[in-house]
SELUMSE-716463 format. One record per residue (C-alpha): residue number from 0; residue in one letter; y, z, x. Coordinates in Angstrom, 1 decimal. Each point is the difference from the previous one (the first is absolute). Layout:
# residues N
<fikol><seq>NUM</seq><type>A</type><north>Y</north><up>Z</up><east>X</east></fikol>
...
This chain:
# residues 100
<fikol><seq>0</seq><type>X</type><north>23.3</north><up>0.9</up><east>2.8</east></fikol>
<fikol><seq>1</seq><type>X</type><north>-3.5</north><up>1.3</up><east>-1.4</east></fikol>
<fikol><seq>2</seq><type>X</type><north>-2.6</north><up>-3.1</up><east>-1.0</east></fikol>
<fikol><seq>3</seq><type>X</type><north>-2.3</north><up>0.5</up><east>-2.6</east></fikol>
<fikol><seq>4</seq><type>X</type><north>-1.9</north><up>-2.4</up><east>-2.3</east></fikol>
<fikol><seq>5</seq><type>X</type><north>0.6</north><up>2.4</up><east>-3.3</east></fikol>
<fikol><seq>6</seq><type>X</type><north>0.5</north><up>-2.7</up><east>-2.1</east></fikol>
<fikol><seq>7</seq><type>X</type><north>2.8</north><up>2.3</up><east>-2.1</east></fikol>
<fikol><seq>8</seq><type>X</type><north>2.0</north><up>0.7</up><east>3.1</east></fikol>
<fikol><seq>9</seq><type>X</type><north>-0.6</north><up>-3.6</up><east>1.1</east></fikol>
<fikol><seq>10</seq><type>X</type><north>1.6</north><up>-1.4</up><east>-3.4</east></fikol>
<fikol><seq>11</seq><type>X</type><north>2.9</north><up>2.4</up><east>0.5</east></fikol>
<fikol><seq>12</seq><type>X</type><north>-0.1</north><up>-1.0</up><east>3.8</east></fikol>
<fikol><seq>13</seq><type>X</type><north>-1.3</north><up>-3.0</up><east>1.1</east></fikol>
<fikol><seq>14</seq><type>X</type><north>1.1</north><up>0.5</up><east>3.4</east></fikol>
<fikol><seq>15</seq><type>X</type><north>-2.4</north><up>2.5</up><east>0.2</east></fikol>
<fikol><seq>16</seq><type>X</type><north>-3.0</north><up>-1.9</up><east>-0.5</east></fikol>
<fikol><seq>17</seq><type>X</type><north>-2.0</north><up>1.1</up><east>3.3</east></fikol>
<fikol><seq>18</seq><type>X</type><north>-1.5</north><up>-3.7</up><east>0.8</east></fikol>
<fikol><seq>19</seq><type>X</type><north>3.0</north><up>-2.1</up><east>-0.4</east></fikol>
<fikol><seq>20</seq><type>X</type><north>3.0</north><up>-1.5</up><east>-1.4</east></fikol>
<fikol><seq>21</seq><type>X</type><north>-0.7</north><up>0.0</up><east>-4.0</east></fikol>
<fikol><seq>22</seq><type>X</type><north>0.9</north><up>-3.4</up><east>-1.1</east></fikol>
<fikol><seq>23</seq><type>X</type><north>-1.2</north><up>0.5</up><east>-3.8</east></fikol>
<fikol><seq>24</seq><type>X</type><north>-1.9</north><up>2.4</up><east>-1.6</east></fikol>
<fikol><seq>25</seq><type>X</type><north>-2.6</north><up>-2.1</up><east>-2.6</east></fikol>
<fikol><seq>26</seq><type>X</type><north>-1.2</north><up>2.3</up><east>-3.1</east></fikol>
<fikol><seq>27</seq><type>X</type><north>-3.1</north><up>-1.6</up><east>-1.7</east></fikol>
<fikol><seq>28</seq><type>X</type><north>-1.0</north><up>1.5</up><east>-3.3</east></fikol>
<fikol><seq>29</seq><type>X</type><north>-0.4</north><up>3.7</up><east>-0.1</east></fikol>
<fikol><seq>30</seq><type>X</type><north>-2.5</north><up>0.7</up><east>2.5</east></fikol>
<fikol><seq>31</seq><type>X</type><north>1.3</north><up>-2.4</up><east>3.2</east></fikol>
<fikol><seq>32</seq><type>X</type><north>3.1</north><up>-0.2</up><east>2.1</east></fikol>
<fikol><seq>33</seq><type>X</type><north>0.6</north><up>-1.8</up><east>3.4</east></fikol>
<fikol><seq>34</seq><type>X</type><north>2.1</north><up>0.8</up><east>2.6</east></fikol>
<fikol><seq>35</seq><type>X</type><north>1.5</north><up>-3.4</up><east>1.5</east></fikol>
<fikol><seq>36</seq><type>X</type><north>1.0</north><up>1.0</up><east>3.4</east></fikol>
<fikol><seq>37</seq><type>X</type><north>0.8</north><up>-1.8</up><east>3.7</east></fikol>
<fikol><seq>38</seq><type>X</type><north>-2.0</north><up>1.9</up><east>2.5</east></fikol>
<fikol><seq>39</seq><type>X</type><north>2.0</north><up>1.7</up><east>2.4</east></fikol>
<fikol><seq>40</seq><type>X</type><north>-1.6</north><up>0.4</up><east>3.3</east></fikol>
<fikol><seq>41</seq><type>X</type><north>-1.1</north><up>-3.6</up><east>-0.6</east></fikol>
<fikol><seq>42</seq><type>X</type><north>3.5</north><up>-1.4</up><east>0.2</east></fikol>
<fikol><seq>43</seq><type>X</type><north>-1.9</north><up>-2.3</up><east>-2.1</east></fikol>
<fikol><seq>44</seq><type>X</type><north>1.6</north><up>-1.9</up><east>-2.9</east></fikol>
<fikol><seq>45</seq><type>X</type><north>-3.2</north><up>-0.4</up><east>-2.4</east></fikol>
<fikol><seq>46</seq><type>X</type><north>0.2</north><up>2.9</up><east>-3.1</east></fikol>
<fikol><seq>47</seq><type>X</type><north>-3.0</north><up>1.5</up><east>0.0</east></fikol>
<fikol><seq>48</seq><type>X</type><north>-0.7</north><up>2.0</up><east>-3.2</east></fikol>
<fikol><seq>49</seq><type>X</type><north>-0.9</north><up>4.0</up><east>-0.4</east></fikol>
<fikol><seq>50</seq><type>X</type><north>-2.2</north><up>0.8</up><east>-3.1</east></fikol>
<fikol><seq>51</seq><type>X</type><north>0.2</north><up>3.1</up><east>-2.4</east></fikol>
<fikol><seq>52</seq><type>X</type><north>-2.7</north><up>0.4</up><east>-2.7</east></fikol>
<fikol><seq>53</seq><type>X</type><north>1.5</north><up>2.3</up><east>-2.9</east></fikol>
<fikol><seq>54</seq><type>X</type><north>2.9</north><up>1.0</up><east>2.5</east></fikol>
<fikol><seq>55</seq><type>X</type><north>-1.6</north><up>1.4</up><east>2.6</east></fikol>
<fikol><seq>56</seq><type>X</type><north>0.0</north><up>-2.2</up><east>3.6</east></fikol>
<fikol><seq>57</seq><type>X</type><north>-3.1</north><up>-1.1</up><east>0.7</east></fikol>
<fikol><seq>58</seq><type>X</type><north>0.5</north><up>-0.1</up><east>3.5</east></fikol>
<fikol><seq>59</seq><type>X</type><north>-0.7</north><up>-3.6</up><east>0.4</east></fikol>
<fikol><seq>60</seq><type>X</type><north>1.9</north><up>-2.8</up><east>0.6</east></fikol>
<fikol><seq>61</seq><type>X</type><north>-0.6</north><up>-4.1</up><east>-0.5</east></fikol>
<fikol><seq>62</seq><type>X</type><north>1.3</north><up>-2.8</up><east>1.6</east></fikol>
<fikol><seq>63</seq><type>X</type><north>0.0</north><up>-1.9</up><east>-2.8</east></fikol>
<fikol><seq>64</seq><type>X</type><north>0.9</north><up>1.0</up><east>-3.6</east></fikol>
<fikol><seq>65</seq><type>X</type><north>-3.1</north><up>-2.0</up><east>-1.8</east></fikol>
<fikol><seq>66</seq><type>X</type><north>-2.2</north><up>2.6</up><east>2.8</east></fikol>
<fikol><seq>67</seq><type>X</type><north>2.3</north><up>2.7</up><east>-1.7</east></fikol>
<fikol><seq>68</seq><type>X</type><north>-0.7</north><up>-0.3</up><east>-3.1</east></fikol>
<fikol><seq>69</seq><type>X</type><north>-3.7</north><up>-0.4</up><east>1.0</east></fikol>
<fikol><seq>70</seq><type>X</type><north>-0.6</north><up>3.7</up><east>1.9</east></fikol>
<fikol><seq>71</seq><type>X</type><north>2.3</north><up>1.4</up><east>-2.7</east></fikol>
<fikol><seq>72</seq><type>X</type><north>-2.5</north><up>-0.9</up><east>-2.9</east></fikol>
<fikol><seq>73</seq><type>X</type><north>-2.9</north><up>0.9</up><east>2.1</east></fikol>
<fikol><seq>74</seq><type>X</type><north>1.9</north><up>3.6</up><east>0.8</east></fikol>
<fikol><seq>75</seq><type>X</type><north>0.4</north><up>0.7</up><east>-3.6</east></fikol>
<fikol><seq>76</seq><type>X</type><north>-3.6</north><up>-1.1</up><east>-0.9</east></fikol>
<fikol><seq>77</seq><type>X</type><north>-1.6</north><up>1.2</up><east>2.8</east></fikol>
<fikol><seq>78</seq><type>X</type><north>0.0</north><up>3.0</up><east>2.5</east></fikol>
<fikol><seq>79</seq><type>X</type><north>2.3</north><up>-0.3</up><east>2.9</east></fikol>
<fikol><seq>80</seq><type>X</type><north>-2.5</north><up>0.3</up><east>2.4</east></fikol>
<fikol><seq>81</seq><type>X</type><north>-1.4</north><up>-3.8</up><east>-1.5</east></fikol>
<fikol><seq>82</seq><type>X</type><north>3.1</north><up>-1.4</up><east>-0.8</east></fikol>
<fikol><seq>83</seq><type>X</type><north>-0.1</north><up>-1.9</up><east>3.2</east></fikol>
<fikol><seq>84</seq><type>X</type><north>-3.3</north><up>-1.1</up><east>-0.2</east></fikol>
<fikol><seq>85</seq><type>X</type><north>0.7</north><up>-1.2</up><east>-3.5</east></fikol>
<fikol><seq>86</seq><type>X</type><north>2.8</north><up>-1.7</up><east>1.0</east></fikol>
<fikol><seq>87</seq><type>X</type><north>-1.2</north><up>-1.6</up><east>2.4</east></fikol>
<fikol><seq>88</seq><type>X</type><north>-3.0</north><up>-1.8</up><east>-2.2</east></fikol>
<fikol><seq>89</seq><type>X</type><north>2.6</north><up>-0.5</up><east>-2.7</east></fikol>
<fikol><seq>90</seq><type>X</type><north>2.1</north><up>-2.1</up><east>2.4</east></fikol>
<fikol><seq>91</seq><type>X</type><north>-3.0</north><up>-1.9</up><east>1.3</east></fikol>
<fikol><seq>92</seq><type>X</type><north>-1.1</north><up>-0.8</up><east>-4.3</east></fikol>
<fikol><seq>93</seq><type>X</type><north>4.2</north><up>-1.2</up><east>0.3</east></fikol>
<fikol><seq>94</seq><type>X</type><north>-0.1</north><up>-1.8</up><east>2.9</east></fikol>
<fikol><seq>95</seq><type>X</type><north>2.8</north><up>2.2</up><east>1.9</east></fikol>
<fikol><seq>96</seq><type>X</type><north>-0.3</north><up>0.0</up><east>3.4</east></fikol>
<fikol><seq>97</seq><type>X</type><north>-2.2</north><up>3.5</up><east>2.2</east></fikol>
<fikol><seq>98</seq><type>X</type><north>3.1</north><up>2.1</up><east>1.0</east></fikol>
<fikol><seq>99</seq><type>X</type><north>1.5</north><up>2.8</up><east>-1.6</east></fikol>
């Protein structure tokens, strides 16, 4: 089977979802969705989450979903190429921990 991370095919699909085994997709307002998912080359058995801004993937994912939500806002507010740097401070201001 074909992967992707087209969040329309993904909803139809979740066994598609290239990173993982979709355990639940999250929809925050208009402008976020999450994928939950369980990583698998991992073989782990922590979700990590896959962000969308306005639909499109992002091409990020978080290990946490307070992280998430965190890069998404700074995505949408900022250009991708800072979204990580953003992120980053914005976790520090939180008190989440360094890694992404």
């Amino acid at each position: 089977m074909e992967t992707t991370t087209d969040l329309k095919l993904v909803r139809q699909n979740p066994k598609c979802f290239t990173w993982g085994h979709v355990v639940k997709i999250h929809d925050v307002g208009e402008d976020y969705t999450f994928v939950e998912y369980v990583d698998y080359a991992d073989g782990q058995t922590v979700s990590a989450f896959h962000v969308y801004v306005k639909g499109q993937s992002s091409g990020r994912s978080s290990c946490s979903w307070d992280k998430a939500l965190v890069l998404a806002i700074s995505i949408k507010n900022n250009s991708y190429s800072m979204a990580d740097d953003v992120a980053f401070c914005a976790g520090r201001v939180l008190g989440l921990d360094e890694s992404y």
